[in-house]
N, C-alpha and C positions, 0 to 999 in steps of 0.2 A: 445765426442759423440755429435752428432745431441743435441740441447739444451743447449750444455753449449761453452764456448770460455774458452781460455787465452792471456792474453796478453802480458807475461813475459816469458823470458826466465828462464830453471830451474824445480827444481822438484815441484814444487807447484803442487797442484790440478786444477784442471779447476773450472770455475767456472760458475755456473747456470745462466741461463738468469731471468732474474727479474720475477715477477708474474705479467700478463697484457701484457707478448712478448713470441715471440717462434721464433725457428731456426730450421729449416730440414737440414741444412747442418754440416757436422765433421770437424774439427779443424781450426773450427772460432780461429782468434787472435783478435776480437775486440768485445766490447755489443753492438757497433753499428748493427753486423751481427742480434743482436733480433728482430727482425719487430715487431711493435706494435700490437695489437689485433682490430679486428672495434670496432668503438663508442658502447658506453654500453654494452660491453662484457668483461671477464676477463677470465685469464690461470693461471695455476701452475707455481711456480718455474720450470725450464727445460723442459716446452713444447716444443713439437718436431713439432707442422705441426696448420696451422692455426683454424682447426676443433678443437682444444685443446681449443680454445676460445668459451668459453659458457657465454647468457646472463648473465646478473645480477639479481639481486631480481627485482622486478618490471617493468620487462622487456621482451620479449618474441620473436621468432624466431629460424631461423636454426641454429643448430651452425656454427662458424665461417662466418656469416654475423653480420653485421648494426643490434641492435635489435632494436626490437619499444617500447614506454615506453605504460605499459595498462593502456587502457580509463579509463575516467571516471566512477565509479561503479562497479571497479575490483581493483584485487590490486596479489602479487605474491609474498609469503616470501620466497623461493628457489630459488636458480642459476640454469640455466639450458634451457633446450628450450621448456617445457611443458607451456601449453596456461594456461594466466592469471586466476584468482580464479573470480569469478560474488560476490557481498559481496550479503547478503543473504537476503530473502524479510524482507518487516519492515524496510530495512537500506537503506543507499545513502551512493556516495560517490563522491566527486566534481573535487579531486585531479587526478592526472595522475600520472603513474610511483610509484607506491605506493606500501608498501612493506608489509605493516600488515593489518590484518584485521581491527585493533581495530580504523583506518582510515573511516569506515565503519560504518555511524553515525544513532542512532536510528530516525526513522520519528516520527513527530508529534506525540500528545495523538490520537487514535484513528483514525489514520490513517495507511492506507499499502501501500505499494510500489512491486515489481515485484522484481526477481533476477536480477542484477546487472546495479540497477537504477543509475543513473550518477546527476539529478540532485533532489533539495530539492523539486520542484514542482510534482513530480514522487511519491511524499505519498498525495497519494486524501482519500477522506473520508470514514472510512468504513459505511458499511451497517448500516441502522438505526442513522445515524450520517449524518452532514450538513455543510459547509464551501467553502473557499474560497484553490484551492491546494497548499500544502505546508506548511498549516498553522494546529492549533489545532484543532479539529471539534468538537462540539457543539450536547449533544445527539438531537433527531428529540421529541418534547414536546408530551405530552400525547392530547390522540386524533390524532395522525399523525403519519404517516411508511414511511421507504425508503427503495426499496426492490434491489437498489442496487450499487454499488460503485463511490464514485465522488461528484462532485460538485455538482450535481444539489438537489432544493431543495425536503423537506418533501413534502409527499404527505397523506393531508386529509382524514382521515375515512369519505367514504360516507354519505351520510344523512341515517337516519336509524337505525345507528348504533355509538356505542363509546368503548373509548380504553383507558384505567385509568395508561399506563404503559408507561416510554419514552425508547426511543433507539429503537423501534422496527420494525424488519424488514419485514413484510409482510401482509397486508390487511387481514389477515386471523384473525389477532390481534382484527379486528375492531369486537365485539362482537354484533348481534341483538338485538334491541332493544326487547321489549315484546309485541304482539300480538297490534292491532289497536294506536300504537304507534308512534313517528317519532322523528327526532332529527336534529339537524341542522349539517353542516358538519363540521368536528373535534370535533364532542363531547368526554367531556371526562370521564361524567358518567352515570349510568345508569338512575340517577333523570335527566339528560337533555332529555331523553326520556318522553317526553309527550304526552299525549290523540289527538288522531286525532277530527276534525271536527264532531259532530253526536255520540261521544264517552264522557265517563266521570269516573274518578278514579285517585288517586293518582298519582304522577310522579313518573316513575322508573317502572311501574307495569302491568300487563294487564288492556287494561278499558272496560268497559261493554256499550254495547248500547244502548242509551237512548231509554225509551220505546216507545210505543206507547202514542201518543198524546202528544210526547216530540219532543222537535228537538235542537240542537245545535250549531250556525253557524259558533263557534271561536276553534281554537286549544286549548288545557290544561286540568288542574286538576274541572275547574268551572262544578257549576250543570251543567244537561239538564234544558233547558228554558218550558214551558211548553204553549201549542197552546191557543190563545187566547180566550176567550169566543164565542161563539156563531160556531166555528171552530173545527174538530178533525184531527185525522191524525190516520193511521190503522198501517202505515211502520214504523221500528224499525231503529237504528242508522242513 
């Protein structure tokens, strides 16, 4: 039959064409009659017809053509002509023609990557996290947010305001300070909140405003100064 030769006279059986060859033609007398299968494709014993040639693992295309080996960031553990696997976010993968997932390497601490990233630069920093891509990232320090993916760096809690927590990812983090207060930018607690100009009270706190015939002309926790002899003042803070 189509698939197999003899090449002896007598009762023997015929015999199959190897796995990786096929024959549409009946009473082949030679394995020459196998025609090979294309580049990275394999057949059964006794394929009959060249479409009998299916990719390989790691490989993809029609059947019975040339297959292609899959890119970088996929990989294909079945024979067959169904399109390569993308390995899955969080991973990379650098190799070609790849057959397993396990191919499919975790990214950096604290970094992500997309489905069927190809190289190690493809895991950038997550949210609230800061580096160079492809490398480990580094949480964003207290007093500071990064509200989104990549390289670039932390970004400073306004003046006004501070943030006692790292890693964090949104300005919203950055808490008000308390009433006639101020803070320098990235503050990281609530005592870097100090007393405006004309104000006076503890750090961290609301402050009150210096009275009448008081005045104050420095930031912080310090008294009201008090108007000099012979001088008043009526206005408060």
């Amino acid at each position: 039959e189509a698939g197999s030769f003899k090449e002896v006279n007598g009762s023997a059986p015929c015999s199959l064409c190897r796995g990786g060859t096929y024959s549409g033609a009946e009473a082949q007398i030679s394995e020459a009659t196998c025609g090979e299968c294309p580049s990275h494709t394999h057949s059964e014993q006794g394929s009959t017809e060249i479409g009998d040639c299916v990719c390989n693992m790691g490989y993809t295309g029609p059947d019975g053509t040339e297959c292609s080996a899959c890119e970088a960031g996929e990989y294909k553990p079945v024979n067959g002509s169904g399109a390569c696997w993308e390995c899955s976010r969080g991973k990379y993968s650098t190799g070609t023609g790849e057959t397993s997932e396990a191919t499919c390497e975790a990214c950096p601490m604290h970094t992500y990557s997309g489905e069927g990233s190809g190289m190690l630069v493809n895991c950038t920093c997550n949210k609230g996290y800061t580096g160079a891509d492809g490398t480990a990232c580094t949480a964003c320090e207290a007093g500071s947010f990064k509200e989104v993916n990549g390289s670039a760096p932390c970004s400073l809690c306004r003046r006004g305001t501070y943030s006692g927590e790292e890693a964090q990812i949104s300005e919203a983090t950055c808490g008000e300070c308390p009433s006639h207060t101020h803070s320098e930018q990235g503050s990281t607690e609530m005592d870097d909140c100090v007393c405006n100009m004309g104000y006076t009270g503890p750090d961290g706190t609301e402050c009150s405003a210096c009275g009448a015939g008081e005045y104050k002309p420095v930031n912080g926790s310090g008294a009201c100064w008090d108007c000099s002899r012979g001088k008043y003042s009526t206005a408060t803070g």
